[in-house]
Every structure is written in structure tokens, then in C-alpha cells.
N, C-alpha and C positions, 0 to 999 in steps of 0.2 A: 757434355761432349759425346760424339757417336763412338759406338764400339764398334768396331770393323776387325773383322776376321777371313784369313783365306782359306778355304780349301779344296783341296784337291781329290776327286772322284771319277769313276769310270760311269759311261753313258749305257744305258739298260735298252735303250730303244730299240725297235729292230730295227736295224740295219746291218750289215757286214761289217761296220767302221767298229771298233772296241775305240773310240775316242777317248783319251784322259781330259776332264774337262778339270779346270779354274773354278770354283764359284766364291763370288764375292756376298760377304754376310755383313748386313748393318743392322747393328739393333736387331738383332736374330730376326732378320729378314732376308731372304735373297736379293740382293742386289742387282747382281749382273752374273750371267754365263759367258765364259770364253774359253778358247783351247788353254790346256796345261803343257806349255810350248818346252817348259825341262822334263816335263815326261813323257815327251814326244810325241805332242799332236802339231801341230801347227794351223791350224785353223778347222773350224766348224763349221756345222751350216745351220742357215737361218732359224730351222727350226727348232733346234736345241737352246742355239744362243738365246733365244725367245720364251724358252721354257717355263722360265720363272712367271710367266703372265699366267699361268693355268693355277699356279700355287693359291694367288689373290682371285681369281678369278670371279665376278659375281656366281655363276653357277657351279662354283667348288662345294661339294657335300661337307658341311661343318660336323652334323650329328645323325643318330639315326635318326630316320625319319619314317612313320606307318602313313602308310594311305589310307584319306579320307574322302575323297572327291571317288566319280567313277574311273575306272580303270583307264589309264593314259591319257590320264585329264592334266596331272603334274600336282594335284592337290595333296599336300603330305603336312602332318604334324608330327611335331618335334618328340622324340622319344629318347628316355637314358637307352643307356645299353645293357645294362642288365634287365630294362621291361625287353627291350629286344632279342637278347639272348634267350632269356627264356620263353618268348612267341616264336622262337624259330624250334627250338627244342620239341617244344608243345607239339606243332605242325610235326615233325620231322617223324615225331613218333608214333604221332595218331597216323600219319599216312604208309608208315609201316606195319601200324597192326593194322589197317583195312584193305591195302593193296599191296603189301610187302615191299622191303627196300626196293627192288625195282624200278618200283613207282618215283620212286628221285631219280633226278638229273644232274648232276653237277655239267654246266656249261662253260667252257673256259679256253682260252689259246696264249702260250706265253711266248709269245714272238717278243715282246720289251718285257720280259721278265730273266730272272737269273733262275741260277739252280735251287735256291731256297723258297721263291715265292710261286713257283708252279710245277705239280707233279710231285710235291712230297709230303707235306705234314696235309694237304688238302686229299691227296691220294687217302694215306693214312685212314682218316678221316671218313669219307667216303665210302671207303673198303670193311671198314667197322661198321658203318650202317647196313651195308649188302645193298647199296647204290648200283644203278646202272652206271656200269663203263662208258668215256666218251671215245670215239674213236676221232682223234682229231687230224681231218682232214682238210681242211681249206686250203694249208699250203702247205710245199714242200715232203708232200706224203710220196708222190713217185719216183721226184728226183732223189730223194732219200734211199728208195727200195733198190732203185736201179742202180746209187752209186753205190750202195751196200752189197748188192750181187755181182758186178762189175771190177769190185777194185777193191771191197771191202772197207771204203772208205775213206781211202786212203789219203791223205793232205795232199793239198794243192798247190799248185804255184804263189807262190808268195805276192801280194800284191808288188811289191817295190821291186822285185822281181822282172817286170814287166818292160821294164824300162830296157832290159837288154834284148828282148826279143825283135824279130828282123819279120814277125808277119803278128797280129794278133786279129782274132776276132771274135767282136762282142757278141753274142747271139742269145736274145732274151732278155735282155737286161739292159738297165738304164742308170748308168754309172752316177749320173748329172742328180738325181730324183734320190738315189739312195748308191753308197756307197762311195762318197765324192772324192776322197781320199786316192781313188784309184787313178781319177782325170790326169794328175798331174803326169803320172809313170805313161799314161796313152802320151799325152803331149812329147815327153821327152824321148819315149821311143821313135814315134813320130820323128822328131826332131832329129834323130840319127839314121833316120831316112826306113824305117820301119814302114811295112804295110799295112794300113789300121782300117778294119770292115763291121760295118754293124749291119746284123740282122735282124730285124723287128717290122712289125706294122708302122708304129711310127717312126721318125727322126727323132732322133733322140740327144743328137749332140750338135754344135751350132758349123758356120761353115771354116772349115779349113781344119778341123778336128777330127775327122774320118779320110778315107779315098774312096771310099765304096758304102753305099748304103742301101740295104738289099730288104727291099718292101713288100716282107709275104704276107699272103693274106692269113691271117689265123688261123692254129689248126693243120697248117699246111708247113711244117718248118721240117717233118718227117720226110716227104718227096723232096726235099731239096734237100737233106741230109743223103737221102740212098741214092739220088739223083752224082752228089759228089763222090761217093763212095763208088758207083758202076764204071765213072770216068777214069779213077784213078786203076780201077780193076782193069781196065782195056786198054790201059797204057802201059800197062805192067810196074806202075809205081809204087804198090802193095811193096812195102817191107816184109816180106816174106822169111827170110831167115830171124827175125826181131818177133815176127808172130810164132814161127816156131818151135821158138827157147818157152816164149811168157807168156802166151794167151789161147785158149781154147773156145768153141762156138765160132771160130771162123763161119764155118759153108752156110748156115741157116741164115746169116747175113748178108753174104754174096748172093747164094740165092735169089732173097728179096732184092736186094739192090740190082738185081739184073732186071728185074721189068722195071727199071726209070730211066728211062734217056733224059739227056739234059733238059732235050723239048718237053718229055710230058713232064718235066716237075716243073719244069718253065711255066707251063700252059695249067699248070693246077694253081702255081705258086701266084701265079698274076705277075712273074718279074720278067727279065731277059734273061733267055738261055746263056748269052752272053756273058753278065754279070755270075750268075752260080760260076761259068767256068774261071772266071779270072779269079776270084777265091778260091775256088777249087787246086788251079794248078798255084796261087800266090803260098798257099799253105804247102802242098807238095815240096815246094824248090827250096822255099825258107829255112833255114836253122840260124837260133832258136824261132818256136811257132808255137805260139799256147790260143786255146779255146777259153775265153770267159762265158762260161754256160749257164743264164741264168732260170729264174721258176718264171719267167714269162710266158714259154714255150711248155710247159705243162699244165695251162690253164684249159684243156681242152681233150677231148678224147682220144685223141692221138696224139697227148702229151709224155706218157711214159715209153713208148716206142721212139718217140723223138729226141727225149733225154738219153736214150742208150744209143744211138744212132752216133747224136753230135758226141757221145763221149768217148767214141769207140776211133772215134779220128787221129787222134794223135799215136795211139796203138796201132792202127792200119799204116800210118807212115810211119811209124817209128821215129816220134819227135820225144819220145821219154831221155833221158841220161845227161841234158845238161840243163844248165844253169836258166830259168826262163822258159823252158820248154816243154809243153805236155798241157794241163789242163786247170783249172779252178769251177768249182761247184760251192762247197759247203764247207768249211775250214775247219770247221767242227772236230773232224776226226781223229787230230792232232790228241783229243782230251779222252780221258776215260774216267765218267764218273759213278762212284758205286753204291749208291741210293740205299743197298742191303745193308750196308756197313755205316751209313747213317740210323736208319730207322726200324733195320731187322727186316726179313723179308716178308714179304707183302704177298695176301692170299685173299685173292680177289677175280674169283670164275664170273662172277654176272653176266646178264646179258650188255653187247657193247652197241652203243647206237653212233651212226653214224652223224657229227656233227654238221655236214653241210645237207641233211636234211632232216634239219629240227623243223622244217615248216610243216610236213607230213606227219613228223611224231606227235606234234603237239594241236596240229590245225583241228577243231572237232570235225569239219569237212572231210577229211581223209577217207580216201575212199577205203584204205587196208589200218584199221583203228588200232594201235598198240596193245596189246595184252600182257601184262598189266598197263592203264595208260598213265600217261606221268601225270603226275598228281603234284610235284612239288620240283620247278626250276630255281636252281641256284647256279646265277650268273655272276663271275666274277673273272678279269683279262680278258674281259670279250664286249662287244657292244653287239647281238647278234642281228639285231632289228635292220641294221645299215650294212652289213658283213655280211651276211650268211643268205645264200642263193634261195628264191623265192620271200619277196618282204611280206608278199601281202597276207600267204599261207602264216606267217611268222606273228603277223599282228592280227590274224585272227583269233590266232594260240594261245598267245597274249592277252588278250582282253574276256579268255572264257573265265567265270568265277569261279570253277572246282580246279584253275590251277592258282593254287599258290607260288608266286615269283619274290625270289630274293636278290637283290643286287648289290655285289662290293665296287663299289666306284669312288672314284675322285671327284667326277663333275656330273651335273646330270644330262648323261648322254641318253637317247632316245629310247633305247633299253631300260634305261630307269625310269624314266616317265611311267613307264607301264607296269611298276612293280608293286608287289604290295607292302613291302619292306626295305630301303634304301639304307645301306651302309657305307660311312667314310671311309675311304682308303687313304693310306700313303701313296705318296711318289715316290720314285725314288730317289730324290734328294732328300727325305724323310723317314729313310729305312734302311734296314742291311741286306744285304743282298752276294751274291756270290755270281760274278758273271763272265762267260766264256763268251769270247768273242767266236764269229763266225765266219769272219772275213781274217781280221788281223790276224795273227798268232800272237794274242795276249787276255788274259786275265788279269779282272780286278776285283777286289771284294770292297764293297762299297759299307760306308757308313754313313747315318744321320749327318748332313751339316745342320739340318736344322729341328727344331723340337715336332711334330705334326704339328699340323694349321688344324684348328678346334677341336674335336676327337677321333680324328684319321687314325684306323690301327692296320697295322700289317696284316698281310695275310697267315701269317704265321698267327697272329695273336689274335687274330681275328678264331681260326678252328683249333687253336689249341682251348679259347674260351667255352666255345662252343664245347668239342670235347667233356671238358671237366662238369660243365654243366650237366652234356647227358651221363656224368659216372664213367669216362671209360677209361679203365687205367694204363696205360701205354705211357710210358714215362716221358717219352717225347714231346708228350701235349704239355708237360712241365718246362720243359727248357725254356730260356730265355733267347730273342732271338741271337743273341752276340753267344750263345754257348751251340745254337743251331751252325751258325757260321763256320765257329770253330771245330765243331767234327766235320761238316759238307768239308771244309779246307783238306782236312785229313783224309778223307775218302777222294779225292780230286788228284789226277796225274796229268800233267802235261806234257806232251813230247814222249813216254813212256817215264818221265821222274817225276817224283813225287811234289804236288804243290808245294811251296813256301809256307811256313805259317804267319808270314807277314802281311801275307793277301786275308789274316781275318780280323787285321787292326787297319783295313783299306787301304793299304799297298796296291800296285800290280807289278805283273809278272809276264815277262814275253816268256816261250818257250826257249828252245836252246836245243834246234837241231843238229848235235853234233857242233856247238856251235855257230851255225851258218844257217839259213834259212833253206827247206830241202828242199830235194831233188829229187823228183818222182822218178824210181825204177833207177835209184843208183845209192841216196842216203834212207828212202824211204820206198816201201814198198807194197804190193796187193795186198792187204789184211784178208784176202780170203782163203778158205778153207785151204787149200792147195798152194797157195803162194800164185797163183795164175791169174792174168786177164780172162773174165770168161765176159767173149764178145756177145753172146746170146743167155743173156743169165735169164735162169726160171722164172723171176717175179714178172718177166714179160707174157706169162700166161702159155695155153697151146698155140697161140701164132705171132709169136715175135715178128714183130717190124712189118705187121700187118697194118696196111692204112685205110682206115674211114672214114667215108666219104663228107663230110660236112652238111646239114640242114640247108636248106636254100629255099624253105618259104615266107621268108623274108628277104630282102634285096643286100641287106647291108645288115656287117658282120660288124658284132661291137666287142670293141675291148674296154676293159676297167680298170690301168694302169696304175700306180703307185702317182704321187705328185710331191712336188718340192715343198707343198703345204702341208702334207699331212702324213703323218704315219701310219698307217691302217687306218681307222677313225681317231686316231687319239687328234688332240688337236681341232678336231671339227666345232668345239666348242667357240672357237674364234677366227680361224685360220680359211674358211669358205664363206665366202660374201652371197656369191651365188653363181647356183649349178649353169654347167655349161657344156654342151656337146658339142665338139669338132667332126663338122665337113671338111674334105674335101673340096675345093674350089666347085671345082665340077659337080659333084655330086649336088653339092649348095643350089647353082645354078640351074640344075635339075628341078630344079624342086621351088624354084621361087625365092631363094631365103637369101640371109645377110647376116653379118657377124651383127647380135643385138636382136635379130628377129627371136620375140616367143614360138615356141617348137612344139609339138606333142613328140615323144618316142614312143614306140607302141609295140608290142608284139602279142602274142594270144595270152602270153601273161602275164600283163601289165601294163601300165604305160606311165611314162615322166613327162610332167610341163619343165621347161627349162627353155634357158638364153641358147640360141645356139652362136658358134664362133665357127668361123671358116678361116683353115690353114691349110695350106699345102705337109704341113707336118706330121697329117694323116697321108696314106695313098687315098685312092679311088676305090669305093665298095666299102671302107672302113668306116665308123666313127667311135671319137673314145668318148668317157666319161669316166672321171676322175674314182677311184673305188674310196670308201668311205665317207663321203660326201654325208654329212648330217640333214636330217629332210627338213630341216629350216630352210633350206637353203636353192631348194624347190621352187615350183609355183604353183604344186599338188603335194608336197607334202612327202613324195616317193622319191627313190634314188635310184641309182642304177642296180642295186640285188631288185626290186620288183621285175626286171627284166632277163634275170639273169636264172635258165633252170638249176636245177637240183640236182638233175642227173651226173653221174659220177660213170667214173673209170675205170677200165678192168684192174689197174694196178693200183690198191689201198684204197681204192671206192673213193679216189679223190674229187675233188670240184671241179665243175666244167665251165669256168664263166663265162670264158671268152666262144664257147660254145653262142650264145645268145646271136639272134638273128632277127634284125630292128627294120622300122619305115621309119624315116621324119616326115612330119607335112608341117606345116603355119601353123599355130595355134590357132584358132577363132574362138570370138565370145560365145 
């Protein structure tokens, strides 16, 4: 007879949702994923519920594995982990006495990790060798700076929250793709006769689901942010007594927004002057009125200007003080976690390299060559081959033979292909984990339901081995992960009180704002220095709310959007059949082509074979392609980072992706 067991876990993915999932165990197998509907989820989405196909998957890493074929051939033979522990030591140390720690890289991004599997016992770790810093910028590096100098952080409106506001608009984000939890409160606001506006490149919600859908061309979300801000300046509907009790850096913002007339953001943005003003004045008149602000709009060099812009809105009216009203970004800031209080504090000056342009640090092409050069990549939460802006610099990097690459993964994603050491990871249905939602206001500390699949080990145990092996005594590399959980739980505060200790036997745990979910600028407030909104904070550099002007030696501006199949790359292992670019009707028609025509994408650095697909769900001048797309899934093998520069941004030297400026034509043989 089968043995069937349930349990109950929190979702590590990135997304905003802290989903409680169900999982069903037979025969200490994963059965089935679904919502944990008494721990208040009520439904998932397709990609989680699906989860458990990656656990089995044929290309799931069982053991370690050394490479024996040439580099990114996928040839690997089977190794214990103690020959591989100590090949990676061996390396680690020989490339510190000839090029000093430096000469390492640790490569990684924990957007689906918790507090435990990224940035602590790997820091640690790293810090002991005298590793190069990563500086991790692909995402949410501006919106982060700017809502840390703006507000200090401050929590956001509640998703369920939403439901009572009387204007909302979505701008950057794509609730349907990630975050699905949120649809339902748009719906019901909606339904009480609420005014619901999306701002993005593409359509992002289906029809009768919005009243306005505002299609800027990318890059350009700024001029239609100072474009609404000048209007309301000349109407005199500036909350003026509300700015000044709470907020400072007014004028250097009015300022700017004075050279936008509705026309020129109109005429930048590609919309109707029209449409900006009916949002414009819908948000005005409204109470309650919140902004769903999301990292869409920061994918581009006038992204950190544009995230302070849209976040400065609800402070320009003065829609803070009730229920519903004011703003959502990163829900984060609800938490404070104290990393010293786990593992003692960390002393670690190295040089920091900027992770969205590992294709220059490591390409031997480069024209400015690293001093010292990396000598030794260790990739683990990252796939960067398919992720990280410029592919082809990246698999040049890749395939030199004085760099040694080591990979912790679950499947073998294209990054592994190219390694010369492949290690099993857990999922996390197969580990403990400690995880703060970003969206929700809840935490959950997650436990194994099931044993690993072949010799998968945590990250944790993955460099506390390592550790021991190179000698270093830090008594943390001794803990076990369930005794790591339970101090991260003790060093974790939610809401300003102290975590539960129940969250480290896999409980969760909402906050408890005064009881009730806050209220920005009534139960909860600016965490900055001063207690004040500062409308023009410093991290915006010497020219706050300066706009630049976008590339145009290419016809059409691409964006790289999240999708309903895949979570950054996770997932690509089964989840993309094959690549596809959306036209435009027009633009299609332009050009000769059909939904199913082979396409070239091209720009001076690089170019994609792929299906192309025509929708009106792009505007005119745009096309997308899906970001993390695995290059199986091509018809050359390249994805959309071969198209995407490396250039970065004044604010945290973030990613420019959406930056990238494309041609389509026909493919020919």
C-alpha cells in the first residue's frame, strides 16, 4: 500500500506572492502541488503547481559531475563529492597563491531564495577567501536605492488592500505573469466601480480588466511621470500643506517637471496626450488612489529617475493617511534582518564587480582586461549564460581554459554545460530555508517534505563542506542547516517584533501591523533619517529627474519581460518549446512576416533566429521576447541577453535591458 503524506510549505520563487503551498508526498515522491487554502492561499499558478516535474526531470543533476568533453560540449563524468570537494579546494587555493583572492568570482542572484541560501554562510565563505565582491545588479538595484532614499522603505499598501481603492494604477508590472494574487483585488475594485490603468509597453491584462492602457515606448515612463506631475503643478492641485509638514526636495522636481507639457511626453512617450491627462487628473480627484510600481520601468537608463518620479505621486497629492492609498514597490521593508547576529560580522573590503557585466570581466576580448583576471567562476542561483546582458561576451568567457567554472545547480541549465565542475542542488521542496515574502506581508520557514533526489545538497552544506575542508574555523560552517534556521529565525523581526520560533519548525507567520494591514503616513511611516519624504533623494546623482534620450540606431526598441512560463530561467528546462518575438501587426506587415515566420533579430551585438508571433499586445516600434528563454529553444542557439547591452545606470550601475535597439527581417537559408 502507498504511503501518502501532506505538507504544508511556503513558495521561495521570485515573485511577490509568499504563497502557502499543499504538497502532496507518495512513496516519498512529490505527488502533486496546490494552494494551502487553511493557510490562506487560495490558488496558485501554473508554474509552481507544475513544480514537481523539475524534481524528476531527465536533466535534474543527480551527482557531481567533472568535465570531460571540450568546454560547453555537456560531456561530464560522474564524481563523489569528496573527489570534488577537494578539486575545488585544490583550484581555489592554487588561484589564490598566483593571482590572490580576487582572482574569484562568486556569481549568484537570490531572487527564489530565502534568507538562509543566499548572502550568508556563501558570503562568509567568500569573505574568507578574499574573493571579489559581486555587486548584484540585474534587478531591483534602483528601485531599491530610490525607495530607500525616498521613504526609507517604508511598507506598502497591502495587496488586499486594493480592493478598496476608487483609482489604481499599474505602472511597470505585470500582475497576470507574476504576482497573480493581486488580479483578483484589481477585479473587485474594478467592480465598485474603481478606476484601473496600466502603464507598460505591452497589454498586459485581457479585455474588460483595465479602463486605460497607456503604451509607452521604453525608457520613456520618466516624461510621462514629469509630464503628469507639471499638470497637476498648473492646476494648483499640488497638496501643498501635506508636502509641507512630510516631504522635502520639492523644487528640484518641479523644476524638471516644468519642461514637460503633456504634448512633449505625449510625443516622446508615443501615447495620447489625452490618455496621460485622464490618469493624470483620475488619480487627482480619486481617494483612496495607490500606484502599483513595478521593476519594469527600471530596466533602462532613465529607470532610477522614473522610479522616483512615479513614487513621488501619491506625496504630490497627498493620497497617504488612509486605508488603500499611497503606494506599493517592495514589501520587503516590513522585515529587518540581522545577518551579524547570525554569523558575526563580516570583513570583507575586496574589489566589487559589477554582475551585469561579467561578459567584459571574463571575455579574453575585452578591451579594459581585469587586473587581477578571474581565474576561478563560481556560479550558483544564477544561470548567467541566458540572464546576464551580452551572451556572446559571456560564452566567450566561458569556454577560455584558464578559467575554471564551478556550477551548483538543480538541472543542467546552459551555464552548466559550460562548467568544469557541476554540483547537485536542492530545491526547495528539499531544504530549509527562511523566507520573507515581498509582496505579501508573511513569512515562512520552510522545511524538507522530501529527502534530496540522488546527492542534491543545500547551499549551506554545500560551503560549509567546502569550508571545513579548506581548514577555516568559523563555527558556522559546523551548523546543521535546521540549527542555521534557528538563529536566522532569532535574528528576523517582522512588523518591528520579533519573528515566531515556529517559522523554524515551517510554520508561517503574517506580520501584525498594529493588528491591521498599514497605512502609509498614519500607522506606518518614512524610515528615513529625518522622518521625511525626500522628493529628490541623493542616490538620483547631480541631476535628478534628468531625461535621456534613448538610442535610435535601430528601428525598434525590445523588451525582455517576465512570462507566465518561467521564472527568470528557472523552468526553461521544460517550460519553452520555442523562442518567439512579438510584432506588432504593423510593424510585421512592414516587414513582410506572419505569426510562424523564421525571423533574424539583429543589432551590432548580436542577433537571434527565432518564430516570430504577431499581436496587437505589443504597441508599434516595440517587440518583446520572453527573458530567460534557454537557447535550446532558438534556431541559433542565442536568446535575447545576446541582444541586450551591458551598459548600466547612474543609480547602483544597474541593467539596461530594455535599453537594446533591434531590426527583424525573414530569415533566409
Amino acid at each position: 500500500m502507498s504511503h501518502r503524506e501532506t505538507h504544508v510549505t511556503t513558495c521561495v520563487l521570485d515573485c511577490p506572492d509568499g504563497c502557502a503551498l499543499e504538497v502532496e508526498v507518495i512513496d516519498d515522491r512529490v505527488a502533486s502541488i496546490g494552494p494551502a487554502v487553511e493557510a490562506g492561499t487560495s490558488f496558485i499558478c501554473g508554474k509552481v503547481a507544475n513544480f514537481h516535474q523539475r524534481l524528476y526531470h531527465e536533466e535534474r543533476v543527480l551527482h557531481p559531475l567533472r568535465r570531460t568533453g571540450p568546454k560547453g560540449s555537456g560531456h561530464f563524468e560522474v564524481i563523489s563529492w569528496q573527489q570534488a570537494l577537494e578539486e575545488i579546494a585544490e583550484r581555489l587555493l592554487a588561484v589564490r597563491q598566483e593571482f590572490g583572492g580576487e582572482a574569484i568570482l562568486p556569481y549568484h542572484y537570490g531572487g527564489s531564495n530565502g534568507l538562509l541560501t543566499d548572502d550568508l554562510l556563501d558570503d562568509l565563505f567568500f569573505a574568507r577567501l578574499g574573493a571579489s565582491r559581486l555587486a548584484k545588479t540585474i534587478c531591483a538595484v534602483p528601485a531599491t536605492e530610490v525607495a530607500v532614499g525616498m521613504y526609507g522603505k517604508m511598507p506598502g499598501v497591502a495587496f488586499e488592500d486594493y480592493a478598496r481603492a476608487q483609482c489604481i494604477v499599474v505602472w511597470g508590472a505585470n500582475p497576470r505573469g507574476s504576482n497573480i494574487h493581486l488580479v483578483p483585488f484589481l477585479r473587485e475594485a474594478r467592480g465598485r466601480g474603481a478606476f484601473v490603468a496600466s502603464i507598460d509597453p505591452r497589454e498586459n491584462f485581457g479585455p474588460g480588466e483595465v479602463d486605460l492602457h497607456l503604451p509607452v515606448l521604453p525608457g520613456q515612463d520618466l516624461p510621462v511621470a514629469l509630464g503628469m506631475i507639471n499638470r497637476w503643478r498648473t492646476q494648483g492641485v499640488l497638496d501643498e500643506a501635506f508636502l509641507r509638514e512630510h516631504a522635502r526636495g520639492l523644487d528640484p522636481l518641479l523644476e524638471r517637471a516644468a519642461e514637460w507639457t503633456l504634448e512633449r511626453a505625449a510625443a516622446v512617450a508615443g501615447v495620447p496626450w489625452r490618455d496621460i491627462a485622464h490618469i493624470a487628473d483620475r488619480l487627482a480627484e480619486s481617494s483612496p488612489a495607490v500606484v502599483r510600481c513595478g521593476w519594469g520601468l527600471e530596466r533602462n537608463k532613465n529607470g532610477a529617475q522614473a522610479i522616483a518620479a512615479v513614487l513621488a505621486i501619491p506625496a504630490l497629492l497627498g493620497k497617504f493617511g488612509v486605508r488603500g492609498g499611497g503606494y506599493t514597490l517592495s514589501n520587503n521593508g516590513g522585515t529587518r534582518f540581522d545577518r551579524d547576529a547570525v554569523t558575526g560580522p563580516l570583513e570583507w573590503s575586496t574589489r566589487r564587480l559589477n554582475m551585469t557585466q561579467l561578459g567584459r570581466q571574463i571575455d579574453p576580448d575585452a578591451e579594459e582586461p581585469l587586473d587581477p583576471p578571474v581565474k576561478m567562476l563560481f556560479v550558483y542561483n544564477s544561470n548567467p549564460l541566458v540572464s546576464t546582458p551580452d551572451q556572446n561576451a559571456i560564452e566567450r568567457g566561458l569556454a577560455r581554459d584558464d578559467l575554471f567554472t564551478v556550477v551548483h545547480e538543480q538541472v543542467m541549465t546552459d551555464t552548466a554545460r559550460w562548467a568544469d565542475l557541476v554540483l547537485p542542488a536542492t530545491t526547495f521542496l528539499e531544504g530549509t530555508d527562511l523566507r520573507v515574502s515581498y509582496g505579501d506581508y508573511v513569512a515562512g520557514g520552510i522545511r524538507p517534505v522530501i529527502e534530496p533526489v540522488g546527492e542534491a545538497r543545500t547551499n549551506m552544506q554545500l560551503f560549509g563542506a567546502l569550508a571545513r575542508q579548506l581548514g577555516m574555523i568559523d563555527t558556522a560552517f559546523s551548523w546543521s542547516d535546521e540549527e542555521l534556521l534557528r538563529r536566522a529565525v532569532g535574528a528576523l523581526r517582522l512588523a518591528g517584533a520579533p519573528a515566531e520560533s515556529t517559522l523554524a519548525a515551517g510554520s508561517r507567520q503574517d506580520y501584525d501591523f498594529a493588528g491591521a494591514t498599514p497605512v502609509q503616513l498614519e500607522t506606518v511611516r518614512p524610515l528615513t533619517a529625518d522622518g521625511k519624504i525626500q522628493l529628490t533623494p541623493t542616490q538620483l546623482g547631480p541631476a535628478p529627474y534628468a531625461w535621456l534620450e534613448p538610442a535610435a540606431d535601430f528601428p525598434l526598441a525590445l523588451v525582455t519581460p517576465g512570462s507566465d512560463r518561467l521564472i527568470n530561467s528557472t523552468l526553461g528546462e521544460s517550460n519553452v518549446d520555442t523562442l518567439t518575438v512579438t510584432l506588432h501587426p504593423d510593424d510585421a506587415a512592414r516587414r513582410g512576416l506572419a505569426s510562424g515566420s523564421p525571423v533574424r533579430v539583429y543589432n551590432r551585438q548580436g542577433e537571434v533566429h527565432c518564430q516570430a508571433r504577431v499581436s496587437d499586445k505589443v504597441r508599434p516600434g516595440v517587440v518583446a521576447m520572453p527573458k530567460g528563454a534557454w537557447r535550446r529553444s532558438s534556431l541559433n542557439g542565442a536568446t535575447s541577453t545576446a541582444l541586450c547591452p551591458d551598459t548600466t545606470q547612474v543609480v547602483g550601475g544597474a541593467a539596461c535591458f530594455n535599453d537594446a535597439r533591434v531590426e527583424v527581417e525573414e530569415l533566409t537559408a
